[in-house]
Structures are given as structure tokens and as C-alpha cells.
C-alpha positions as CSV (number, residue, x, y, z in Angstrom):
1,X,-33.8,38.1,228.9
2,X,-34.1,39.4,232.7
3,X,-34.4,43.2,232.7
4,X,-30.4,44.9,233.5
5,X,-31.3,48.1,236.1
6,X,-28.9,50.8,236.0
7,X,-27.1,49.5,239.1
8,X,-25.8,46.3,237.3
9,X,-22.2,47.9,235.8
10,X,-22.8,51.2,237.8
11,X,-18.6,50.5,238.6
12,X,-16.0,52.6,239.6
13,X,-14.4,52.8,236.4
14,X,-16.9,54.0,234.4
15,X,-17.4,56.9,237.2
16,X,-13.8,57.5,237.0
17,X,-13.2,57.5,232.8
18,X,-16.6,59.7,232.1
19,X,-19.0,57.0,230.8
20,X,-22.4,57.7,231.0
21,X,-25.2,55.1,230.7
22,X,-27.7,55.6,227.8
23,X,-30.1,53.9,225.3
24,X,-29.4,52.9,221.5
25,X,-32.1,54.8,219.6
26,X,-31.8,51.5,217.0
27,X,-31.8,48.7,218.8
28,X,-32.7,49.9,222.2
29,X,-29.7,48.7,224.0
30,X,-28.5,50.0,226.8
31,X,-24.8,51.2,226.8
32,X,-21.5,53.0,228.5
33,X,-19.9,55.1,225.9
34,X,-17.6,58.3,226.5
35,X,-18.8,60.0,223.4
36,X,-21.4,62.7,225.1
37,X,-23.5,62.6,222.0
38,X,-23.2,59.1,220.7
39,X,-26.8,57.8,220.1
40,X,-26.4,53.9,219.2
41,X,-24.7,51.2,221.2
42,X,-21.9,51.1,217.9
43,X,-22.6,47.6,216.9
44,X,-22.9,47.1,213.3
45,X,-26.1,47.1,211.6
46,X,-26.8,50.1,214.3
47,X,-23.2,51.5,213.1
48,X,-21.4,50.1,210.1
49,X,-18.0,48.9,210.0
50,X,-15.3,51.7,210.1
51,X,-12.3,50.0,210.7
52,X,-12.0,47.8,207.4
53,X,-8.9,50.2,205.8
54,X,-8.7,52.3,209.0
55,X,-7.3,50.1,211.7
56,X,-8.0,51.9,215.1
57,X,-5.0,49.6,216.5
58,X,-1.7,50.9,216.7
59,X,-0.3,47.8,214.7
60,X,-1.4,44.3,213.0
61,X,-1.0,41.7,214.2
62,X,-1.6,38.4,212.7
63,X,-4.0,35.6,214.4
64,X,-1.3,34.0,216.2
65,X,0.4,37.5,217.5
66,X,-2.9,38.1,219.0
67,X,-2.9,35.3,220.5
68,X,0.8,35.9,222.5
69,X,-0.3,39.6,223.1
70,X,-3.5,38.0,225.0
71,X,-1.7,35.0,226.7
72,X,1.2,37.6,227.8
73,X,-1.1,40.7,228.8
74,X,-2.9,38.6,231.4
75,X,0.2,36.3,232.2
76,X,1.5,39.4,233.6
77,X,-1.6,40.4,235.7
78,X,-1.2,37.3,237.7
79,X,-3.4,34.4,235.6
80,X,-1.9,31.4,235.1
81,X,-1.5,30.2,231.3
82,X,-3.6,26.8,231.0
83,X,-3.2,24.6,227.6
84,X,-6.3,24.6,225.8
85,X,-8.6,21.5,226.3
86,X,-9.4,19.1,223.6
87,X,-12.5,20.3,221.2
88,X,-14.1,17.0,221.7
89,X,-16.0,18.0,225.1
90,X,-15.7,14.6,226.4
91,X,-16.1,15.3,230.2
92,X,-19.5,16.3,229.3
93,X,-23.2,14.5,228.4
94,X,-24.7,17.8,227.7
95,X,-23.0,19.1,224.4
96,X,-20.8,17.2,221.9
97,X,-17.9,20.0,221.0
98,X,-16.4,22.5,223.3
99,X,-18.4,26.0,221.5
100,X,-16.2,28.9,224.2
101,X,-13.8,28.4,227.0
102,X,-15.6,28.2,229.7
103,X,-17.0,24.9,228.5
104,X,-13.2,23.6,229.9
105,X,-15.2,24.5,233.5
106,X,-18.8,23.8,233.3
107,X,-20.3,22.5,235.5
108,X,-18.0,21.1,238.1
109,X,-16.0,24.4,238.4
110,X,-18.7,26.8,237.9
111,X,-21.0,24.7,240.5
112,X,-18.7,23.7,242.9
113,X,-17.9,20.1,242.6
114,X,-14.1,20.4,242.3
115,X,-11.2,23.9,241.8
116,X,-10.4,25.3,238.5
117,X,-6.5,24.4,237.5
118,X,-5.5,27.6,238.6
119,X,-7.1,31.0,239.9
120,X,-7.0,33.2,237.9
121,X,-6.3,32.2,234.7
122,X,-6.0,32.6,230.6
123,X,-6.3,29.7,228.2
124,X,-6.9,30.2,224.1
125,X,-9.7,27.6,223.6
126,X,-10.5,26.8,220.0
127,X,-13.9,25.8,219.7
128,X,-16.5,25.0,217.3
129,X,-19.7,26.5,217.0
130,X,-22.2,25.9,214.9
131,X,-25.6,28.0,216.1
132,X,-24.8,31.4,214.2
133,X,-23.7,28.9,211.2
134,X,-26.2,30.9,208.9
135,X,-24.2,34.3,209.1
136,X,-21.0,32.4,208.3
137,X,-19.9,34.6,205.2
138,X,-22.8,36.9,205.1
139,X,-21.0,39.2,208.7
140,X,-17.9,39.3,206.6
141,X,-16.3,37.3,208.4
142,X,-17.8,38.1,212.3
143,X,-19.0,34.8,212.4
144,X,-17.4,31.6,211.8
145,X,-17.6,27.8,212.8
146,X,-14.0,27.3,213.7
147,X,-12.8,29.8,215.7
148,X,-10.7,30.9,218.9
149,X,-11.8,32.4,222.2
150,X,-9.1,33.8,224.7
151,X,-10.8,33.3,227.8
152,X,-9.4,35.0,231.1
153,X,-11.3,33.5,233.8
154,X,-11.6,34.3,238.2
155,X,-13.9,32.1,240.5
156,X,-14.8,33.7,243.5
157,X,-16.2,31.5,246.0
158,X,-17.5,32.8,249.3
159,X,-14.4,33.0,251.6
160,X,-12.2,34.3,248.7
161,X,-12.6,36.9,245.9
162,X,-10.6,37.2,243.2
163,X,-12.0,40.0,241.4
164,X,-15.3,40.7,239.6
165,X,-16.9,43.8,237.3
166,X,-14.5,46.5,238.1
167,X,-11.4,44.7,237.6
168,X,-12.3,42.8,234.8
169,X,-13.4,45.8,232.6
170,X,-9.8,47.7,233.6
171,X,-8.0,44.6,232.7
172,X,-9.9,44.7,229.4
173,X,-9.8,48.2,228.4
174,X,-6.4,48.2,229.5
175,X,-5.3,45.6,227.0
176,X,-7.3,47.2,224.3
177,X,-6.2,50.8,224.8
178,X,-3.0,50.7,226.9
179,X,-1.4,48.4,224.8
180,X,-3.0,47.8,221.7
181,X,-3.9,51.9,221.4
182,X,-7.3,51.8,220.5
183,X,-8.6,55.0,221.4
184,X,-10.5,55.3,224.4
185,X,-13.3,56.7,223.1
186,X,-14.0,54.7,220.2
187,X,-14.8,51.4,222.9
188,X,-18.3,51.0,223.6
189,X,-19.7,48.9,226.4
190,X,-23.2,47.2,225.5
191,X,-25.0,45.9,228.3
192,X,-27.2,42.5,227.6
193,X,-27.6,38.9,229.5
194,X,-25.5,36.0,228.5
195,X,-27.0,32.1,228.6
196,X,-25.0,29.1,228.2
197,X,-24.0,25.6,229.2
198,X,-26.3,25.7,232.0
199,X,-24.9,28.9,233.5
200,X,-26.1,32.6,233.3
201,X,-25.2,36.5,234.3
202,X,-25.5,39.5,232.9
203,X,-22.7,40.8,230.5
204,X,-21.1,43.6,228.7
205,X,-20.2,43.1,225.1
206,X,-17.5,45.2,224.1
207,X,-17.7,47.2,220.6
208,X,-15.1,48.8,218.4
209,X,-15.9,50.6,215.1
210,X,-18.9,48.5,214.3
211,X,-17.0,44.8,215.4
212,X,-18.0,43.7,218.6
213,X,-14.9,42.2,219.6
214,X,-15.6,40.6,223.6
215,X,-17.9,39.9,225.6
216,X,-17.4,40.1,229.7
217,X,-20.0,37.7,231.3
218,X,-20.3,38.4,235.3
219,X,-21.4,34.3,235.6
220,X,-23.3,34.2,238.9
221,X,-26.8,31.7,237.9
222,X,-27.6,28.2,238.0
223,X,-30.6,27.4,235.1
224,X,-33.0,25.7,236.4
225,X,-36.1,25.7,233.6
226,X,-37.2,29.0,233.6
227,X,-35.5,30.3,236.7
228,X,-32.6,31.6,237.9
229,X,-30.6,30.1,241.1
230,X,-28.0,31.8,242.5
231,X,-24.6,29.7,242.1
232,X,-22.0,30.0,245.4
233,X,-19.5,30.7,243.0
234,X,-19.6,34.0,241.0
235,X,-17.2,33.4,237.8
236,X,-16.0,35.9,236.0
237,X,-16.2,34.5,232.2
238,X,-14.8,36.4,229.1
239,X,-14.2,35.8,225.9
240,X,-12.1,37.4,223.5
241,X,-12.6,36.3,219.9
242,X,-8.8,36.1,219.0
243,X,-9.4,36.1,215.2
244,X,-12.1,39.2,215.7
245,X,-9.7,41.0,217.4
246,X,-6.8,40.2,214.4
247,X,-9.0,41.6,211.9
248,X,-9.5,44.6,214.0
249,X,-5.9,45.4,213.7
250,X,-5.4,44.6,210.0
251,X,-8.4,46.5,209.2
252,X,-9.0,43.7,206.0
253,X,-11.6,43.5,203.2
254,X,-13.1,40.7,206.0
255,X,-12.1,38.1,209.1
256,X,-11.4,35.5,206.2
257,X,-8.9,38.2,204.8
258,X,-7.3,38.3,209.0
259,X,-7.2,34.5,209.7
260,X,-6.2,32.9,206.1
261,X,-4.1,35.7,204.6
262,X,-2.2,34.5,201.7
263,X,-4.1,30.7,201.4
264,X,-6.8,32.9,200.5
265,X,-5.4,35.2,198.4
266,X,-4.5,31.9,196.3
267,X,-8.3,30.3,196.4
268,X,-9.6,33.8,194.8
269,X,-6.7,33.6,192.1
270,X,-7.9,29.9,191.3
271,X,-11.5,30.7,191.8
């Protein structure tokens, strides 16, 4: 993973809201937190879970709630809602099934070759993934093979910016804290460098009580073997895992608990 300097997310926001930069004494991470004497980057195993029975939230919401509250929150900053594409990724020979939303724009969005259906804009993708397949149950419920990923997406191309760090972290803390009333100290921001699909940029994984929750990729490289090209357009890509951020609210035993509900209350009765 290429080396993040202390520049990289250096943005006006964290200046503004008192986070300070520092260094997970488990994992090594770097991190933004506002907590002056927090000494992890939050993520569970560094941290453990606090939220199951102790929603941080200031409501549940079930799966598909979450999924209106996420459509509508960015609806109203100005993204246009886009239908999710089909999980069979036919428009491309590179991967069989469509594993996060920006697979809907990869490559000929993200490298040039034709515009994005709209600028900005928010789709719920589902998606199937099966690469983490092996902590399917033992994450409680953090990792699963079916799964959906609100994506709120900007391309900025040379002679127009949408937006880029900055706004996309106040978009996202907004929605988290402004309306969903997490409190604002109990977000953590972990720095680290996302790869997929082709495409790569540093990113900042958002953490709450243990769950990380999204993940805010600043998309700006071609891969090329082992090097980095610098794409023309610089796409902000995030993903917000819909039934992650459910089972944040609920506070449940685990995500199965969030996304199935009653179905499963009825399997462990017949179990």
C-alpha cells in the first residue's frame, strides 16, 4: 500500500471540528479522531463493539429506511437518484458480478471513454461479494456475500469540479451526525488506500463504536502492474454499507439480527 503523508486529508473540515491526526498504538493506523486522548483508530478487534444494545443513533431504522434516509439525504444535496444496475456485470470482461457501486462506472466513466448518467449522483447498488466470504458469520454479521452499498458518487474532470475531500467528508458526517445524531465524537476517520476494478486512491474508512460503517475513496489512479497512473478524472467514490449502517441503529445481537429480523427469529425457533 503507497505510504499516506500527513498532507493527504489535511482538509478544512478537520481544521475546523478539532481533529487531530495520530497513530493507532494496535494496528498502526493512522487516524482523525476528536477524542484528545483516544489511542486506537476504533475499529474492532483494536476496539470492540459498543453499540450492540447501545445504539449511538438517535432511532432504528430498518434496512430499507436506511436506504430512503440515504437516497433522500443526498437527493437533497444536488445528486441525482440513479436505479441500481443489474448484479450480473455484463458490460464488463473483467469481473463476473457487480461486488460495490462503482463497478456501474468502471472503466468507461472513471477513464474517460463516455459521462456518468448524471453528476453527481446516489444509487443503492446491491452487489455480491465473495472475497471476505470466510468472515461471513464469524464478524457477526460485518461481512456478508449479499449485501448493499449506497454509493454517492462526483467525477471531476479537468475543466469542471464537482467536489472532492472536503465536501465529501461534510456531506458524510453531516448525514451521520446531523441527521442520524451520532455523536460527533464517537466518528473516527481511518486513513488507508483503496484498490479495485482497475482503479485506486487513497481513502478514509469511517468507524463508529467498533463498526466501520463507510468508506470514502478519493479515486484518482489508473493500475497499470505495479504502478500508479494518474487518471484525468478524479472520482470521488463512496460506499456506504446500507445493512452496516441498519445494524448501527438497532444496536442488534448481529447484522443478521438488522437485515432478517423476524425470518430469523423463526429459523432459531426451528433450529
Amino acid at each position: 500500500m503507497p505510504e499516506i503523508g500527513p498532507e493527504e486529508f489535511a482538509i478544512p473540515f478537520f481544521a475546523e471540528q478539532g481533529f487531530t491526526r495520530r497513530k493507532c498504538v494496535s494496528c498502526g493506523s493512522d487516524f482523525w479522531s476528536q477524542k484528545p486522548d483516544q489511542q486506537t483508530c476504533g475499529e474492532a478487534p483494536c476496539q470492540p463493539y459498543t453499540f450492540i444494545g447501545n445504539p449511538p443513533t438517535s432511532r432504528h431504522y430498518t434496512v430499507p429506511e436506511m436506504r430512503i434516509q440515504f437516497m433522500d439525504y443526498f437527493a437533497n444535496k444536488g445528486h441525482s437518484r440513479i436505479p441500481p444496475y443489474p448484479i450480473v456485470a455484463r458490460w464488463r470482461d473483467d469481473v463476473y458480478l457487480v461486488g460495490a457501486s462503482i463497478y456501474d462506472f468502471q472503466p468507461y466513466v472513471t477513464e474517460g471513454s463516455m459521462p456518468p448518467p448524471a453528476n453527481p449522483l446516489v444509487i443503492s447498488q446491491p452487489c455480491i461479494r465473495f472475497t471476505d466470504v470466510e468472515l461471513v458469520g464469524p464478524t457477526g454479521g460485518r461481512h456478508m456475500t449479499i449485501f448493499e452499498m449506497g454509493g454517492a458518487h462526483a467525477f471531476n474532470y479537468p475543466d469542471r469540479e464537482i467536489y472532492w475531500k472536503d465536501q465529501c467528508v461534510r456531506y458524510h458526517h453531516d448525514l451521520l451526525t446531523g441527521v442520524l445524531g451520532v455523536p460527533s465524537d464517537s466518528v473516527t476517520y481511518k486513513e488507508h488506500f483503496w484498490s479495485g476494478g482497475g482503479n485506486a486512491g487513497p481513502d478514509l474508512e469511517t468507524i463508529v463504536a467498533g463498526l466501520e460503517i463507510a468508506t470514502l475513496v478519493f479515486m484518482q489512479y489508473r493500475v497499470q502492474g505495479d504502478k500508479l497512473v494518474q487518471l484525468p478524472i478524479r472520482t470521488v467514490d463512496t460506499g456506504y454499507g446500507i445493512e452496516r449502517w441498519s445494524w448501527l441503529s438497532q444496536g442488534s445481537p448481529s447484522g443478521f439480527h438488522a437485515v432478517h429480523g423476524p425470518v430469523l427469529e423463526q429459523v432459531l425457533d426451528q433450529a
